[in-house]
C-alpha positions, -999 to 999 in steps of 0.1 A, spaced: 0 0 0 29 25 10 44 14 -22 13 25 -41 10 56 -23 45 67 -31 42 58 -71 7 80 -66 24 110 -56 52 106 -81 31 106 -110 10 135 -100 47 156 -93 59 138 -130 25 153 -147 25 188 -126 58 189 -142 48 183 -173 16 205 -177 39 235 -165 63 228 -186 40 227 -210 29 258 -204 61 276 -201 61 311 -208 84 323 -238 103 356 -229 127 360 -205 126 398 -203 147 425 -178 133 455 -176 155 487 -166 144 523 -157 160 550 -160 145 579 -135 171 599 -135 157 628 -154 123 624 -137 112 650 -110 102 632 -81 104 623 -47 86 591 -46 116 569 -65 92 532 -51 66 539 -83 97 531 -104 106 498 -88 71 486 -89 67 499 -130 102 477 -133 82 447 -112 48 447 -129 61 452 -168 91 425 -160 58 402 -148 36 411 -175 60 404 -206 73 369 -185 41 354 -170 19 359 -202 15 329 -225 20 353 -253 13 321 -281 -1 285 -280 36 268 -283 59 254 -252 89 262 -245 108 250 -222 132 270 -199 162 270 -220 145 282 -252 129 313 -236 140 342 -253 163 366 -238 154 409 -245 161 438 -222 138 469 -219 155 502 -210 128 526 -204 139 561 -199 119 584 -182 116 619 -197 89 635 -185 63 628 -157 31 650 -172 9 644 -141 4 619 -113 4 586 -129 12 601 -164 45 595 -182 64 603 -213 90 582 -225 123 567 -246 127 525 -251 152 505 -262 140 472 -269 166 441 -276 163 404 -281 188 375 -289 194 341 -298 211 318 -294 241 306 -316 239 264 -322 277 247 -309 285 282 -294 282 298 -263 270 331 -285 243 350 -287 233 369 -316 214 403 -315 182 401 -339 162 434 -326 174 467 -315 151 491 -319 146 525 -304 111 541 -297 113 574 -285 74 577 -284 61 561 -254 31 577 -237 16 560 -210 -5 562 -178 9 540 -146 -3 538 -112 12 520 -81 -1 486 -75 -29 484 -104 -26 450 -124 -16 455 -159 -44 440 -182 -40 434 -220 -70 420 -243 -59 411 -279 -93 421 -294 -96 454 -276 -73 487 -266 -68 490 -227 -42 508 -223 -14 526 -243 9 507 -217 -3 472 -221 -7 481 -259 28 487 -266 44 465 -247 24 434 -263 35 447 -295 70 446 -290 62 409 -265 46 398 -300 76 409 -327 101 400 -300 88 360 -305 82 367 -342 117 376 -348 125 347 -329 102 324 -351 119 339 -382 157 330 -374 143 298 -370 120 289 -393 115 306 -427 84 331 -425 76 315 -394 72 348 -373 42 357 -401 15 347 -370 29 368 -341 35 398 -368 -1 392 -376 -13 393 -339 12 428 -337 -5 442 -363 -40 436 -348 -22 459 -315 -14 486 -336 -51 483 -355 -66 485 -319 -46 511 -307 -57 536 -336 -85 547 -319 -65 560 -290 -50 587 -313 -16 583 -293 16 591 -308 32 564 -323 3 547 -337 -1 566 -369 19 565 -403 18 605 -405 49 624 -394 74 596 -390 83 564 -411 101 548 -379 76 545 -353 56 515 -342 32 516 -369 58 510 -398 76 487 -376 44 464 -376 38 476 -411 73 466 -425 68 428 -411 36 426 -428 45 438 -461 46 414 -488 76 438 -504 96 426 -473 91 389 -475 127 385 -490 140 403 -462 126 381 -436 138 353 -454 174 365 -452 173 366 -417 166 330 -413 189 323 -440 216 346 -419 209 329 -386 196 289 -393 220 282 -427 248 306 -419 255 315 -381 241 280 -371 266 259 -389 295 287 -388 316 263 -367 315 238 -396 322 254 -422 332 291 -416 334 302 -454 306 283 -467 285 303 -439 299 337 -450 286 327 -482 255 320 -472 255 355 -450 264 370 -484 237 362 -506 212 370 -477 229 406 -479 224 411 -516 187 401 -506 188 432 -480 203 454 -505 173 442 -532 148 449 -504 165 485 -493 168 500 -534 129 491 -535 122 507 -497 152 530 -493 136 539 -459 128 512 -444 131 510 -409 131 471 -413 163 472 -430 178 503 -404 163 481 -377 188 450 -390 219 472 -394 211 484 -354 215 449 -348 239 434 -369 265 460 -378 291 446 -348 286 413 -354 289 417 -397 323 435 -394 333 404 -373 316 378 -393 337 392 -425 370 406 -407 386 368 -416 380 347 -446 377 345 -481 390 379 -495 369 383 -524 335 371 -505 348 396 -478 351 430 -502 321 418 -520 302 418 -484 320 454 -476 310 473 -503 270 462 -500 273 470 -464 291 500 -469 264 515 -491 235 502 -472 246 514 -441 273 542 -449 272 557 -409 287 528 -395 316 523 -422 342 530 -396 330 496 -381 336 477 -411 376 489 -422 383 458 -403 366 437 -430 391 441 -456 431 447 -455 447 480 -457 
């Protein structure tokens, strides 16, 4: 009987186990704030905005997939504070980042690093932050479901070709809802690199062949790098002339600014060795994508 008792409980740990694991969340987000420019005393409302958006983006089952612990996706949040307008009102800056993991390496390579300078948003102390996907709440919960749902869509791309096209979808449903909220960042008028053309970019049938050179960059090149290091760069290669292609169509995309805020470290590295024709080949693309940074990339060919 003792014996029977004993298997009992095992099970029911083995499937409590299970269903959570099952149920595992997918981002494994920090959240920083910088108060520094804020005028206040009251310095605890920033902890608990730190605690509450950390819990929101990490305990919401943000898809119907499970990951497990070790595929949870690592992105930081630095929210600066600019302005407070009022009690409980805020204006904003947001750096928003996200990696991934490099297969046979202990690397991890940046796929978003983005910069939205035009967060609005109401927070009080202590009040639950709720989020409904077929309704505006709040321009809080709004954006930062956007950025929970490109975040795992970038992800999905560097993985599977096209296979963020879902979470961009469920994006651009946030920024449909949020229209009627006439909050800045929402719109397409007076700036082509806010939220809206973010969303807009990844569901743009013009910028298919870009998001098919990030998995091509990520699954067939930075994934088997330790194999075959110049087969790779080749591979990274003709997923830049793809970028280029994408960029003389849409010279101001932010999609293609947005991958040169990511990738521009890890490119002149990538290309700084190797093959010397693949490597001025990769240079002068780069170069005249992405002029600002050339600096970066002397290192990529020899003086």
């Amino acid at each position: 009987m003792k014996s029977f008792v004993q298997n009992t409980l095992q099970l029911i740990v083995l499937l409590l186990s299970m269903s959570l694991t099952g149920r595992a969340q997918e981002l494994n987000c920090t959240v920083t704030i910088n108060s520094s420019g804020a005028q206040t005393s009251d310095r605890g409302i920033f902890r608990d905005m730190k605690a509450a958006i950390e819990q929101f983006m990490n305990s919401r089952k943000w898809s119907g997939d499970a990951y497990k612990p070790y595929e949870k996706i690592n992105c930081n949040m630095l929210i600066t504070i600019t302005k407070i307008v009022s009690i409980g009102s805020f204006q904003a800056s947001v750096q928003v980042q996200a990696a991934r993991p490099v297969y046979n390496t202990n690397y991890s390579s940046l796929i978003f690093n983005y910069a939205d300078r035009d967060w609005e948003f109401e927070y009080i102390e202590s009040l639950p932050l709720e989020f409904n996907d077929n309704t505006y709440t709040t321009n809080l919960t709004s954006m930062l479901a956007l950025y929970a749902y490109l975040i795992i869509g970038i992800d999905f791309d560097t993985f599977v070709e096209l296979g963020g096209t879902p979470y961009f979808q469920k994006a651009l449903a946030v920024v449909n809802n949020a229209q009627q909220a006439n909050r800045t960042g929402w719109q397409p008028l007076n700036s082509n690199r806010n939220r809206y053309w973010i969303v807009e970019n990844y569901n743009n049938g013009q910028m298919t062949e870009m998001r098919k050179a990030m998995y091509s960059y990520h699954r067939l090149g930075l994934d088997t790098f330790d194999k075959d290091p110049d087969k790779s760069r080749g591979v990274i290669l003709n997923g830049l002339k793809e970028v280029k292609k994408v960029r003389d169509v849409n010279p101001t995309s932010i999609l293609v600014v947005s991958f040169f805020d990511a990738k521009s470290k890890e490119l002149a590295n990538i290309f700084s060795t190797g093959n010397i024709q693949i490597r001025r080949e990769a240079y002068d693309i780069i170069t005249t994508i992405d002029p600002s940074n050339r600096a970066a990339y002397e290192k990529m060919i020899p003086n």
